[in-house]
N, C-alpha and C positions, 0 to 999 in steps of 0.2 A: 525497583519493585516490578514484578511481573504481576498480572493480572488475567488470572486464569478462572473467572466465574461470569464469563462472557452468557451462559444460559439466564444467569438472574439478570443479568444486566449489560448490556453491549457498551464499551463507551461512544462517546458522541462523534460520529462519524462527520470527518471533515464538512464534505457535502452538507449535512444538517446542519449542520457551525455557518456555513457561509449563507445557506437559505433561512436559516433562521433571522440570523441580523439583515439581509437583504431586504426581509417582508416583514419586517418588523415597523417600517417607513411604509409601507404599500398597503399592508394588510390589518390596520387597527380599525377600520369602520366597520360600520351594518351591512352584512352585507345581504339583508336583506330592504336597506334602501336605495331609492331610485336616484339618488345624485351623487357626481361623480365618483367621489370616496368609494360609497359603498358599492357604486357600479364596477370598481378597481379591485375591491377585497371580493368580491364576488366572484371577478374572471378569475381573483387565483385560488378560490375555492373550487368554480367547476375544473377549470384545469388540472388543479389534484386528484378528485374525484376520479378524472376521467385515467390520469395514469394510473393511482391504483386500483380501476377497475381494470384496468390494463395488465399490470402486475398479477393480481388473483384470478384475470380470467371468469369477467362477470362483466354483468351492463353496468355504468355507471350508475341506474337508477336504483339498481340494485345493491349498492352497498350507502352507510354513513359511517358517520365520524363519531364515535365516542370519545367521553373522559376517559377513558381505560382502555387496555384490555378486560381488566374484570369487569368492568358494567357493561364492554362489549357480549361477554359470557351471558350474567345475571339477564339480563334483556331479550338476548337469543333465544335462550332456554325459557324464561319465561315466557314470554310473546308466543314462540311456538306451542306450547303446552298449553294457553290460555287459547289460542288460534284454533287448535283441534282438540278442545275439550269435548264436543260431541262423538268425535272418533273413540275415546276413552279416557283413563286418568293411569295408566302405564309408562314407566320412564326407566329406558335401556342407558347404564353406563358401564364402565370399563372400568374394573377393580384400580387402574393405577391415574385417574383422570387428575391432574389438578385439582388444585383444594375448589379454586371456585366455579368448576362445575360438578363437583361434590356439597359443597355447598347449597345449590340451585336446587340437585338432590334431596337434599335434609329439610329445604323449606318447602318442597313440594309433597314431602312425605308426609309433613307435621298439617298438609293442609287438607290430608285425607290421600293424594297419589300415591300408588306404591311405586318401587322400585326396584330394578331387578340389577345387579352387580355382575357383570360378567368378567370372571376369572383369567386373570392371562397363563401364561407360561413362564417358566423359571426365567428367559429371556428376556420377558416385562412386554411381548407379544401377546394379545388374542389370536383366536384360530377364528375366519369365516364361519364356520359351520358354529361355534358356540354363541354367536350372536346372531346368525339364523334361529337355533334351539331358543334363544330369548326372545324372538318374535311372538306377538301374540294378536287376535283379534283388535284388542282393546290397547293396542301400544300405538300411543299419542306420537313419540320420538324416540331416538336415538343418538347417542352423545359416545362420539372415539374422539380422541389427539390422533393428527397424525402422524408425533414422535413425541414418545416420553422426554420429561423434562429433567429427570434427574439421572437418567441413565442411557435416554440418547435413542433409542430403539425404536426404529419405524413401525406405525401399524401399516394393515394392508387393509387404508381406508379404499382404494376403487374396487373391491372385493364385498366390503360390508355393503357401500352403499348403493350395489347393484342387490344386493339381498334384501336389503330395504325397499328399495325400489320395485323390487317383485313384489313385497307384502304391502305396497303402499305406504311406507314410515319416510317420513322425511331424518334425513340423518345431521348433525348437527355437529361439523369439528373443529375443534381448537386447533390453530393453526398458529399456534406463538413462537412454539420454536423451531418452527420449520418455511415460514413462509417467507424470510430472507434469503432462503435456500432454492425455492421456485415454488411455481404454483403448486396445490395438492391435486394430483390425479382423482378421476372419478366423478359421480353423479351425485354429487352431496347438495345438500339442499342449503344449508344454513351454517356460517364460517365466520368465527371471530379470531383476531390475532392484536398486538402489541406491540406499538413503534418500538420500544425501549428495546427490543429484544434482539432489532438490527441493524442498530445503531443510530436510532431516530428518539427525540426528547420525550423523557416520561410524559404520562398524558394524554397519549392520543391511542386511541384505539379503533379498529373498523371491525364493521359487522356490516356480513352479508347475506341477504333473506332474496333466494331465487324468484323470481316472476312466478306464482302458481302455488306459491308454498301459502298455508293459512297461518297470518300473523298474525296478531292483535295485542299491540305495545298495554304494557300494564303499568299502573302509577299514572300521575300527571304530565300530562305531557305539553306541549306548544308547535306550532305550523312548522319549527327548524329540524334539519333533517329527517323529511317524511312521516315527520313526528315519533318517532323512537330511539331521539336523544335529544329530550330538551336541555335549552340553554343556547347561548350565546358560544359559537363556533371561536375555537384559538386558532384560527388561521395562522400565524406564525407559524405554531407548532406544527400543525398540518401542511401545511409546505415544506417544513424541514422536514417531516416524518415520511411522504412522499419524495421526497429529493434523495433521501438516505436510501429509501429502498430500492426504487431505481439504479442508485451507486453499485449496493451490494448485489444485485444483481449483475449488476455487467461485469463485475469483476466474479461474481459468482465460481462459475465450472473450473476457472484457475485455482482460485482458490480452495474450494469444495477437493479438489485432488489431494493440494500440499497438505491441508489440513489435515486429511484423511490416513496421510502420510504418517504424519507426526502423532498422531491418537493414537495409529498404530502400534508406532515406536512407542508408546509410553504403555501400551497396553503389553506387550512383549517382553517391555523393560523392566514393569514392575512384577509380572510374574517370575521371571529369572534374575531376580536380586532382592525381591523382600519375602523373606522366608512367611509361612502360613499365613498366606494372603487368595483372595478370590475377587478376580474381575468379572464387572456380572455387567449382563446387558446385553444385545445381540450382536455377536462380533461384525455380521456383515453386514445386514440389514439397522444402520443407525446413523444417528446425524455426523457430518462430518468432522466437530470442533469436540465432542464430547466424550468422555471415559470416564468412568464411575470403576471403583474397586473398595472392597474392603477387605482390614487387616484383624490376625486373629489379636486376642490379649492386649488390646491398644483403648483406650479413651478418648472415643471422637475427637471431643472439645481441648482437650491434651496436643493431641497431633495437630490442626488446624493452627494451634497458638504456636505452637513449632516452626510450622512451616511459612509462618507472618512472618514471624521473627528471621527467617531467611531469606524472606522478600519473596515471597509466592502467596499469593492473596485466590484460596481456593474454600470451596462449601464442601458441605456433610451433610447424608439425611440420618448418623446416628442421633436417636435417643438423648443421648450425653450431649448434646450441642443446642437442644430443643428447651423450651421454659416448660413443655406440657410431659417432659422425662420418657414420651411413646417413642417408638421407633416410627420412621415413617411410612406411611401407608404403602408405599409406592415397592419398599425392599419387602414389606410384610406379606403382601398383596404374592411377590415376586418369589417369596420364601429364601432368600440368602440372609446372608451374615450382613445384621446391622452397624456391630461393633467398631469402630476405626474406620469408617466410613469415607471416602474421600472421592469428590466429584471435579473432574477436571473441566472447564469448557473454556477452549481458545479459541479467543477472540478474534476477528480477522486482523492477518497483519505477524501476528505472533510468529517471533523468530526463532530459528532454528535452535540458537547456541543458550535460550530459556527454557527450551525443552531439552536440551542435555543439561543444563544446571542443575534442571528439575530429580531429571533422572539419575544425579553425582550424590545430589543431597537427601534425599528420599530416604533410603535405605537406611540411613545415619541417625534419622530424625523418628523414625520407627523404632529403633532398637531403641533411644535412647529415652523413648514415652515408656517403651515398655523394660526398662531398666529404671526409669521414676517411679512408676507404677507400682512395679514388686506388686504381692499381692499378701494378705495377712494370711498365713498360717492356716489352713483350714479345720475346722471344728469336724471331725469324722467320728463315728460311731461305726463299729465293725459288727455286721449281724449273718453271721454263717456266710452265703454267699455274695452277700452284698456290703456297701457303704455308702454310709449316709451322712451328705454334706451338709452344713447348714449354712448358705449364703442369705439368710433373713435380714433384712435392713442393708443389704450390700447390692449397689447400681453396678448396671454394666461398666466395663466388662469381666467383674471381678466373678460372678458363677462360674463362667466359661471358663477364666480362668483357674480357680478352684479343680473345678472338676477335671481339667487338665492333667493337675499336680496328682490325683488320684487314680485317675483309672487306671494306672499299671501297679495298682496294690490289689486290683483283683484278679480272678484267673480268669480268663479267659472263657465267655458263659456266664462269668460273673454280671453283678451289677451295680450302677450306681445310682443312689439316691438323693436329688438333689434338691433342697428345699431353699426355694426363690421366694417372693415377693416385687420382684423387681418383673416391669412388664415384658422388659426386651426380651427376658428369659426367655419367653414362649415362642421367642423367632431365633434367638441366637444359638442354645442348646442345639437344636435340631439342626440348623445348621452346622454349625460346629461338628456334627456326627458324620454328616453327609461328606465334608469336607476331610475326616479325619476319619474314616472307611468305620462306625461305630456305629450300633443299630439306636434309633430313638425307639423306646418302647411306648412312650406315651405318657401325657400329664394328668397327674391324679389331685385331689381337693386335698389339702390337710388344716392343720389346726390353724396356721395363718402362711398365707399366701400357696403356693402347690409347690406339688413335689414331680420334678419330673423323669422319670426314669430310663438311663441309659444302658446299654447290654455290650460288656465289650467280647469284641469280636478278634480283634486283631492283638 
C-alpha cells in the first residue's frame, strides 16, 4: 500500500516513535510539582517549549501546548477577538481557510461580529492588496493559512502581515501544513499548527500569541500554560511532537526538493495521460508534497475506491465523497471542477517507483469509473435554438455529464438548458465550460432546483 494523504495525516515519524516511549518513563508527573518527578517532567516540558519556540521562531514564552491543532485555532482567534474588542468586532478571513477557522468565523458572526471573506484567485492564492481593501477602522483581526490544505498553494503571508501591521491588525495564521516545512516568513502576530501534520502524535497542538499582541483566553481556564490551555499537559506526546519536528526539519530542504520533484512529475503526468482532466493549485508557489487535480465525468467517491483497491490510499474534496453532498469550500471559493476530485500529498520518504505506479495505474482507473459510470440517457426537450436537459434528482457528476452528450446537437450560438438540483452544479457547469472553451451564460431559478445556461461556442 502506498500512502499518499500525508496533508491529513503524516505517519508517525520514527523520532516521535522513539521519544515517545522514551518519556513515557520520564514524563508522567505534575509537572507543575516541586519533587523530583515533577521537577523531571518539567525539564522535559521547558525543554520542548524552548525547541519549538526555536522551530517557529518565537520566545518560548510565547507559545503553548494545546489538545489540538483545532483548539490551538478556536483559542487564537478567540482570545484575539475577545483581547481587541474595544478596537472593534470586524473579522478578516480568506475564502479557502480551514473548516476551523471558519468556524471561529460563524461563532463569532452568530455573536453579533461581522465578517468579511476575502476572495482568492483561480490558484487558491489571495492578492495583498485585497486583504488591504478589507482593512477597516473597526477590524479586530486577520486570519490567512500560510498554504492551502487541499491544494498545496502558498499565500504571501509576510506581504499581508506588513499591511496589517500598517493598519495596526494583528494577523493570525494557520500554519499546519506548512510549518514541518520551515518557519513562516513575516510579522504575524498570532500562529497555530498540528503535530500530526509532521509526523508527530495526534493531539498536540501549539499556539503562539507575540509579546504585545492583546489576548484574553476565553472559557475556563487554570494557572497551566499561561492559562490558554487548560488541563493537565501530555508531555509524552509533546516531546515526541517536538522531537518530530525537529527530525523533519533537518532533513527538510533535501527532501522539500525531491518531493518537489515528484509532485511535479505527477502533475505533468496526469495532465498528458488522463484525458479531460484539470490540475488546479499554484504550479509554483505550493507546498512541496502536494497536488490536487480534478477529472471531468468521474465520481469522486467512485475513483478513490479504485484507487484503494490498487494500493494508493489518497483524499477528495469532491461533493460525492462528502455526507453533506457540497462541494468543498476550498474548489468553490477557487471556481474549478469539483467532480473526480483527487488530492495527492507525499508523505516524507515516498519512493520514487510509487509514484510511477501511481502514474501506470491512474489513467486505467479513470476510464474505467467513467465506463462504470455511463450516464442515463438524457431527457432533452428541443426548443428552436436551444435544449433543455433535465438532470433533477441526478448528483454529480452526471449534469456535467448530460450536458456533454448534448451540446453538439445545437449549432453553434445555440444553447443549452440545464435543469439541476444538485449543488455541485453551480461549480462544476461553469467549470466545465471554462475547461471545454463554452460560454456559461448564467443560472436562472426554475420550478425546482435552477436552470443553468450554457452557449455553445465551439
Amino acid at each position: 500500500m502506498s500512502y499518499f494523504d500525508a496533508a491529513s495525516a503524516a505517519p508517525l515519524h520514527p523520532m516521535a516513535r522513539q521519544a515517545l516511549l522514551a518519556s513515557l518513563d520520564e514524563g508522567w508527573a505534575d509537572p507543575a510539582r516541586l519533587y523530583r518527578e515533577g521537577r523531571r517532567a518539567r525539564m522535559l516540558l521547558d525543554a520542548s517549549r524552548e525547541a519549538a519556540a526555536e522551530a517557529v521562531g518565537c520566545r518560548p514564552d510565547e507559545l503553548v501546548f494545546t489538545p489540538s491543532g483545532t483548539r490551538a485555532v478556536h483559542s487564537g482567534v478567540a482570545g484575539a477577538l475577545a483581547g481587541r474588542r474595544r478596537a472593534g468586532r470586524h473579522l478578516i478571513v480568506s475564502a479557502v481557510e480551514h473548516s476551523s477557522v471558519l468556524h471561529s468565523a460563524e461563532v463569532f458572526e452568530a455573536e453579533g461580529g461581522t465578517v468579511t471573506q476575502v476572495p482568492v484567485l483561480r490558484s487558491g492564492a489571495v492578492t495583498v492588496e485585497s486583504y488591504a481593501g478589507a482593512l477597516r477602522p473597526d477590524t479586530a483581526l486577520a486570519c490567512l493559512q500560510s498554504a492551502n490544505h487541499e491544494v498545496g498553494t502558498e499565500q504571501p503571508v509576510a506581504e499581508v502581515a506588513e499591511a496589517c501591521r500598517e493598519a495596526g491588525v494583528p494577523l493570525f495564521v494557520d500554519a499546519a501544513q506548512s510549518l514541518g516545512w520551515g518557519p513562516v516568513e513575516g510579522n504575524w502576530s498570532l500562529l497555530a499548527a498540528s503535530a500530526h501534520k509532521w509526523g508527530g502524535p495526534s493531539g498536540v497542538g501549539l499556539l503562539v500569541v507575540r509579546k504585545g499582541v492583546r489576548f484574553a483566553p476565553r472559557g475556563p481556564s487554570d494557572e497551566r500554560e499561561s492559562g490558554r490551555a487548560a488541563g493537565f499537559e501530555n508531555i509524552p506526546a509533546i516531546v515526541a511532537a517536538v522531537a518530530s519536528l525537529r527530525a523533519v526539519r533537518a532533513e527538510g530542504a533535501a527532501e522539500a526538493e525531491r518531493l518537489r520533484e515528484l509532485t511535479g512529475r505527477i502533475r505533468a503526468g496526469v495532465a498528458r495521460s488522463v484525458p479531460d482532466v484539470e490540475v488546479v493549485g499554484d504550479a509554483e508557489r505550493r507546498l512541496p508534497g502536494i497536488v490536487t487535480f480534478s477529472c471531468l465525468y468521474v465520481d469522486g467517491e467512485t475513483l478513490l475506491h479504485e484507487l484503494d483497491r490498487e494500493g494508493f490510499s489518497v483524499s477528495s474534496g469532491s461533493s460525492c465523497t462528502s455526507s453533506t453532498l457540497t462541494p468543498s469550500h476550498v474548489l468553490t471559493a477557487m471556481g474549478v471542477l469539483s467532480e473526480g476530485n483527487v488530492r495527492v500529498s507525499l508523505p516524507p520518504g515516498t519512493a520514487e517507483e510509487d509514484v510511477e505506479r501511481f502514474l501506470a495505474v491512474l489513467p486505467g482507473a479513470v476510464a474505467g469509473v467513467r465506463e462504470k459510470l455511463g450516464a442515463p440517457t438524457p431527457t432533452v426537450v428541443t426548443r428552436a435554438d436551444e435544449l433543455v436537459v433535465d438532470s433533477l434528482g441526478k448528483l454529480c457528476p452526471i449534469p456535467v455529464i448530460e450536458l456533454a452528450k448534448v451540446i453538439g446537437q445545437v449549432p453553434v450560438g445555440g444553447t443549452v438548458r440545464v435543469l439541476s438540483d444538485d449543488e455541485a452544479a453551480r461549480l462544476d457547469i461553469p467549470a466545465w465550460c471554462q475547461m471545454r472553451g463554452q460560454e456559461y451564460v448564467g443560472e436562472e431559478p426554475a420550478d425546482r432546483g435552477s436552470a443553468h445556461l450554457v452557449r455553445r461556442l465551439l
